[in-house]
C-alpha positions as a Python dict, from the first residue, in 0.01 Angstrom:
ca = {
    (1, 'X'): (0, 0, 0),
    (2, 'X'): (196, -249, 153),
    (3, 'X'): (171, -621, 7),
    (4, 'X'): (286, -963, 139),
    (5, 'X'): (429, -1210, -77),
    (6, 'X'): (355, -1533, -50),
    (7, 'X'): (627, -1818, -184),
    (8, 'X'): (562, -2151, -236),
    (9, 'X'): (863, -2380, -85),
    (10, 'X'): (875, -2749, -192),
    (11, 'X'): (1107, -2932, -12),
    (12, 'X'): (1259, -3293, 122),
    (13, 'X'): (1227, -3394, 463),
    (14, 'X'): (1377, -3746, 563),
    (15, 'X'): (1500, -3919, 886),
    (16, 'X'): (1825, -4122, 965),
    (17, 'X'): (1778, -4481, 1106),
    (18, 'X'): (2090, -4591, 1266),
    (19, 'X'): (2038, -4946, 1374),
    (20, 'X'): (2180, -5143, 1674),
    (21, 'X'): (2221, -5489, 1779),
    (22, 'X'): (2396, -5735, 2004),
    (23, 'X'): (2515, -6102, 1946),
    (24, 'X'): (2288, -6370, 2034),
    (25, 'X'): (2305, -6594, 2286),
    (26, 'X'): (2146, -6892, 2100),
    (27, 'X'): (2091, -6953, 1739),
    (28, 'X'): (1781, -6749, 1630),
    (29, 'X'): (1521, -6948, 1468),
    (30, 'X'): (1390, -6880, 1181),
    (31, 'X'): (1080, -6711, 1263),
    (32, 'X'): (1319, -6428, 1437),
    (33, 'X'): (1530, -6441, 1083),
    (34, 'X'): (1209, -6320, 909),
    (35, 'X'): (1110, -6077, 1153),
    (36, 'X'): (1420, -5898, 1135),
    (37, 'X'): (1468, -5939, 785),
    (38, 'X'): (1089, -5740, 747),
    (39, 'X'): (1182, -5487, 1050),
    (40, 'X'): (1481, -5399, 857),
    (41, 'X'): (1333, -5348, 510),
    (42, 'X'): (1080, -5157, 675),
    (43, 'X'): (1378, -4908, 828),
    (44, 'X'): (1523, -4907, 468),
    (45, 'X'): (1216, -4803, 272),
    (46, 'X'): (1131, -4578, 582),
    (47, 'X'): (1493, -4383, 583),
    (48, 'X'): (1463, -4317, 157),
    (49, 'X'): (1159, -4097, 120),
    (50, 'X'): (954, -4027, -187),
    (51, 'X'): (1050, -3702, -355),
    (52, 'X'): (771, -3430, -322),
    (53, 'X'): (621, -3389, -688),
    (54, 'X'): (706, -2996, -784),
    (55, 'X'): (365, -2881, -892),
    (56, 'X'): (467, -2542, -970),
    (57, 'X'): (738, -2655, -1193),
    (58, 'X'): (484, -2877, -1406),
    (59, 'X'): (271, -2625, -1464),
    (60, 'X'): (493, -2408, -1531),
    (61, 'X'): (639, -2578, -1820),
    (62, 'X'): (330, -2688, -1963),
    (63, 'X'): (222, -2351, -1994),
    (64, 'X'): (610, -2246, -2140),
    (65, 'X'): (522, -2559, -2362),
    (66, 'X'): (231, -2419, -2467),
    (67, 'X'): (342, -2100, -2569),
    (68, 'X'): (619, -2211, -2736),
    (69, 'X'): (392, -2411, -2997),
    (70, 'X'): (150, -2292, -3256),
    (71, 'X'): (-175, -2280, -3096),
    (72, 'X'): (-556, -2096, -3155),
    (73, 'X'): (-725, -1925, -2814),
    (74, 'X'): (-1034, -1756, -2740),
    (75, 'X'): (-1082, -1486, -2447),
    (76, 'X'): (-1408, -1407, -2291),
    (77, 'X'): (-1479, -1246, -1976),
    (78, 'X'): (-1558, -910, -1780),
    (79, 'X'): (-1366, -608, -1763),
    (80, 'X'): (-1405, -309, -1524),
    (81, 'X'): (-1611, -64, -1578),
    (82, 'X'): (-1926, -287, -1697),
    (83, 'X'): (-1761, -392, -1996),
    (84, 'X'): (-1691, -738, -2153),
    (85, 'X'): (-1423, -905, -2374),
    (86, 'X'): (-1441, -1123, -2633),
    (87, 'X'): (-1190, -1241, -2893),
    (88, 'X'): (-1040, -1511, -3063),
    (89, 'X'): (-646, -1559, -3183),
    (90, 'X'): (-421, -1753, -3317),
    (91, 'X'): (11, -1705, -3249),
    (92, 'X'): (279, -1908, -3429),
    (93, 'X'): (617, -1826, -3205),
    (94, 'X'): (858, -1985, -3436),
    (95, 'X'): (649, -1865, -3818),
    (96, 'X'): (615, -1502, -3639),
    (97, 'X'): (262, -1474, -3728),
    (98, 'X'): (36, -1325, -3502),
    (99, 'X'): (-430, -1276, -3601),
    (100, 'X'): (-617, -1198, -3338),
    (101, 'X'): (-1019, -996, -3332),
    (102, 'X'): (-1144, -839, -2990),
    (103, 'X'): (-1479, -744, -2914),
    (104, 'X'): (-1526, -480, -2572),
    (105, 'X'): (-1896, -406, -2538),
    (106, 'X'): (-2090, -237, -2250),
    (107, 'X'): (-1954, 71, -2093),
    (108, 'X'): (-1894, 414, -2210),
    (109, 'X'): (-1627, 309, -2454),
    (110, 'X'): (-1710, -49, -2639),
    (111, 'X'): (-1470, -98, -2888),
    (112, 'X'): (-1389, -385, -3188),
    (113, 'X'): (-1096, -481, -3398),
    (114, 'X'): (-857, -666, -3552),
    (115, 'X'): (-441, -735, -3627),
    (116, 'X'): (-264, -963, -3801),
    (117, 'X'): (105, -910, -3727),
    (118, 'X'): (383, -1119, -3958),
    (119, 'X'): (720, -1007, -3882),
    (120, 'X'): (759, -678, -3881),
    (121, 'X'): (441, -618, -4079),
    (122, 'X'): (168, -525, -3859),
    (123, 'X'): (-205, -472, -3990),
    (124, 'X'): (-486, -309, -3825),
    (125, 'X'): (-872, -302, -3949),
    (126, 'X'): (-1134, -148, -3688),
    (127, 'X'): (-1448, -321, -3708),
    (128, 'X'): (-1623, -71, -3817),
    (129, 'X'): (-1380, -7, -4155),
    (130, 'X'): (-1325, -246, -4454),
    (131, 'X'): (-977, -143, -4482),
    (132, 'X'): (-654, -256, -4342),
    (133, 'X'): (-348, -56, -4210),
    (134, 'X'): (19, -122, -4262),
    (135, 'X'): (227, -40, -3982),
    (136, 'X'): (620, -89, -4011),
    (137, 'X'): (725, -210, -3655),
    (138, 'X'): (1095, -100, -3734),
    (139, 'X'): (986, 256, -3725),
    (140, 'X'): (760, 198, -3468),
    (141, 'X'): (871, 327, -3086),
    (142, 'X'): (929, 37, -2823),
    (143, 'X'): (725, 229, -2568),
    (144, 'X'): (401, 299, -2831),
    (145, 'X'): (82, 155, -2653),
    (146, 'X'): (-116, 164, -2917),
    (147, 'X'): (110, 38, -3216),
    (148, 'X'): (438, -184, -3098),
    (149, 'X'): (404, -516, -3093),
    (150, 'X'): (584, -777, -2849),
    (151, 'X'): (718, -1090, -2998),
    (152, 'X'): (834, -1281, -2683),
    (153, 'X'): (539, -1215, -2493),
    (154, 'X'): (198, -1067, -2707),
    (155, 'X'): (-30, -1280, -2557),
    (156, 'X'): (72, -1217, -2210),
    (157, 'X'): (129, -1594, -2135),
    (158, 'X'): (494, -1531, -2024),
    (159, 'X'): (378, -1256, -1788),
    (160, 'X'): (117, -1444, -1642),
    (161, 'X'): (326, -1742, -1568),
    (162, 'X'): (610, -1581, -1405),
    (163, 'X'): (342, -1424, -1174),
    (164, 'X'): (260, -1784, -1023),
    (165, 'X'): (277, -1781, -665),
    (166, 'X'): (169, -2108, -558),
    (167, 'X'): (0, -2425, -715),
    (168, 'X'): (-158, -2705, -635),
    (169, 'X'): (-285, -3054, -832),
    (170, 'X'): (-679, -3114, -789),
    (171, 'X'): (-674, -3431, -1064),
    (172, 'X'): (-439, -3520, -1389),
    (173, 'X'): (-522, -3214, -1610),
    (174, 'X'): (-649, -2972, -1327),
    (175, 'X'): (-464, -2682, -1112),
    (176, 'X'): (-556, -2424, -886),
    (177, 'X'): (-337, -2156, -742),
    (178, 'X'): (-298, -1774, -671),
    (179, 'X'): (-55, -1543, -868),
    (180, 'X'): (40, -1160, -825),
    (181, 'X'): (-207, -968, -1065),
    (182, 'X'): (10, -653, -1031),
    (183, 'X'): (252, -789, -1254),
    (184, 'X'): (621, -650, -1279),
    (185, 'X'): (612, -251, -1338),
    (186, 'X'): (248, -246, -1390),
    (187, 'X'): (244, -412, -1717),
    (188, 'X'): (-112, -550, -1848),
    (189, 'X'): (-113, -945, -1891),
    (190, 'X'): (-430, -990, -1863),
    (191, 'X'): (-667, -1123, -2020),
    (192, 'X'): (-470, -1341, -2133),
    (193, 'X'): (-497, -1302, -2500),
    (194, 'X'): (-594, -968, -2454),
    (195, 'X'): (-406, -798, -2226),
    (196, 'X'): (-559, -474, -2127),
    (197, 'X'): (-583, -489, -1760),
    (198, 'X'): (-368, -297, -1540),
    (199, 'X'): (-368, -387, -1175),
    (200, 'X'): (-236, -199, -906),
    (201, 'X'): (-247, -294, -529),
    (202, 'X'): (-469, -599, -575),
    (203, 'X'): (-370, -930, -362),
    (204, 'X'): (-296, -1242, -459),
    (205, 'X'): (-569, -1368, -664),
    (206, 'X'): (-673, -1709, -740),
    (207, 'X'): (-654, -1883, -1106),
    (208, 'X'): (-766, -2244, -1208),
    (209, 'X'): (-593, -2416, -1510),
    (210, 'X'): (-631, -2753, -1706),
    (211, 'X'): (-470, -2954, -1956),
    (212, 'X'): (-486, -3244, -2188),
    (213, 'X'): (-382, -3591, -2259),
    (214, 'X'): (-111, -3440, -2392),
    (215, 'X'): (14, -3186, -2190),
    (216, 'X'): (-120, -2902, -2363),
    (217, 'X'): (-288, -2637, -2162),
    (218, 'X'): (-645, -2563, -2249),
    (219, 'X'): (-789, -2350, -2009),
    (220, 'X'): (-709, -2053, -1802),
    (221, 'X'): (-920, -1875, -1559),
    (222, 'X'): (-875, -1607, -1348),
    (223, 'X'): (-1051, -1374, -1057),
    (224, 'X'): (-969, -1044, -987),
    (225, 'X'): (-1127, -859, -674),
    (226, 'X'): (-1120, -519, -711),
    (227, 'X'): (-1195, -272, -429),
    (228, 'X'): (-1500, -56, -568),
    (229, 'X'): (-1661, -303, -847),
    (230, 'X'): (-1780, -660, -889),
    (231, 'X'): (-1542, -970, -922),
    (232, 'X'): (-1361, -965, -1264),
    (233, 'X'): (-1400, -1358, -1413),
    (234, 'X'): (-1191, -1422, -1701),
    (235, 'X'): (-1103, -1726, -1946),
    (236, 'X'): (-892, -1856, -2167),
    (237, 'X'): (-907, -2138, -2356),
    (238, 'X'): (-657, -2298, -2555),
    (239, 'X'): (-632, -2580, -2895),
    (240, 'X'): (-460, -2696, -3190),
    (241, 'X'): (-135, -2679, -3040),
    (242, 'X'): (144, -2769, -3289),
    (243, 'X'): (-68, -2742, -3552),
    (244, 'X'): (-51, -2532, -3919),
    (245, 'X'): (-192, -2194, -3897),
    (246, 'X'): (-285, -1989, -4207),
    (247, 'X'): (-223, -1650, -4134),
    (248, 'X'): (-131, -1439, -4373),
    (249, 'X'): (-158, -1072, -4509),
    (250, 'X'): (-456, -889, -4570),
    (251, 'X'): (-445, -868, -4996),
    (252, 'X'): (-468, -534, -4965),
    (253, 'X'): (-380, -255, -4715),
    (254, 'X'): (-327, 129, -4680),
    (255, 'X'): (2, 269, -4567),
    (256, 'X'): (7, 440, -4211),
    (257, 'X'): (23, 838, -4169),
    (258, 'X'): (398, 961, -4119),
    (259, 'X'): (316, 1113, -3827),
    (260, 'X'): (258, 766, -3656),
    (261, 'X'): (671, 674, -3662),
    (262, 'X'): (730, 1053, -3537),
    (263, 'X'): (941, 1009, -3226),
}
């Protein structure tokens, strides 16, 4: 399927003002001395225009701020299929701790669990079992789906933001925008928080995002349009950014099968 790709180009226009005049014949008065002294200030401020704000480039590093700091999020919203996400999280970049608990109900498959990821300790409790799992990431493969773990992106907040197309500023804390839900190679971003979506051949699609008093980013929200199902609305929402997170390891946890790290 062939796609377009839209780019968003900011950019400075300006005009030269080359001004011309002759020597009077008489002394002007001073009435002319103030018009021309306005007329030229008026050229001046004319020939130095303002520089266009870069919209994208705000965003984008309050969202790369974002990530960067400790923060909480929560993910709700529809997946195909007829099912539904929910799930809260929590990600310290710099600590490398990592909770998180999804909830997919509806559908022929609903599903529920939870991870808590420090280092290269990785711990995994379905809902339905009292008992945690320790994976060693070492031994686990880079290209596992089910059991490797991405520090610089697990979220999917990188991917998403590199897939920005175009922004633009409603208000203060609000944009709106399209980005490339495809995503480089295929990879799942999305939710964000929960990324489990793989898109394929869909368009640009739109997102709106919105921020605090402080820059933080608190809100993400996206809409996918697939071909053969209903619109797919899903949100993010962000807090306690910078703040101290108590993650820590389950107190007590079973060792994974061998055949888990076989390669």
């Amino acid at each position: 399927m062939k796609q377009s790709t839209t780019l968003l180009v900011l950019g400075l226009t300006g005009g030269l003002f080359v001004a011309a005049g002759c020597t009077p014949t008489t002394e002007p008065t001073r009435a002319d001395k103030l018009v021309q002294a306005t007329a030229t200030a008026t050229a001046t401020a004319t020939a130095v225009p303002s520089p266009t704000p870069d919209v994208r480039g705000e965003l984008v590093a309050a969202l790369q701020r974002s990530q960067g700091a400790a923060h909480r999020y929560a993910v709700r919203g529809n997946l195909p299929e007829g099912q539904n996400v929910n799930g809260t999280g929590a990600f310290d970049p710099k600590k490398r701790r990592f909770q998180t608990t999804i909830s997919v109900t509806g559908g022929k498959y609903p599903s529920a669990g939870s991870r808590i990821v420090i280092g290269n300790d990785s711990y995994v409790r379905p809902s339905d079992d009292k008992d945690w799992v320790h994976v060693d990431l070492k031994r686990v493969k880079r290209d596992d789906p089910f059991l490797r773990f991405d520090w610089v992106d697990p979220t999917g907040l990188k991917a998403f933001t590199s897939s920005i197309a175009s922004v633009d500023r409603v208000d203060p804390h609000t944009y709106t925008g399209r980005f490339d839900p495809t995503g480089k190679d295929a990879t799942s971003f999305l939710p964000v928080g929960a990324p489990s979506i793989v898109s394929i051949g869909i368009r640009l699609s739109p997102f709106t995002i919105t921020t605090d008093g402080q820059g933080w980013v608190t809100s993400i929200k996206v809409e996918l349009s697939p071909s053969d199902g209903p619109k797919l609305m899903l949100t993010t929402t962000m807090k306690d950014h910078g703040k101290s997170l108590k993650i820590n390891a389950p107190a007590r946890a079973g060792e994974a099968a061998d055949f888990y790290y076989r390669k």
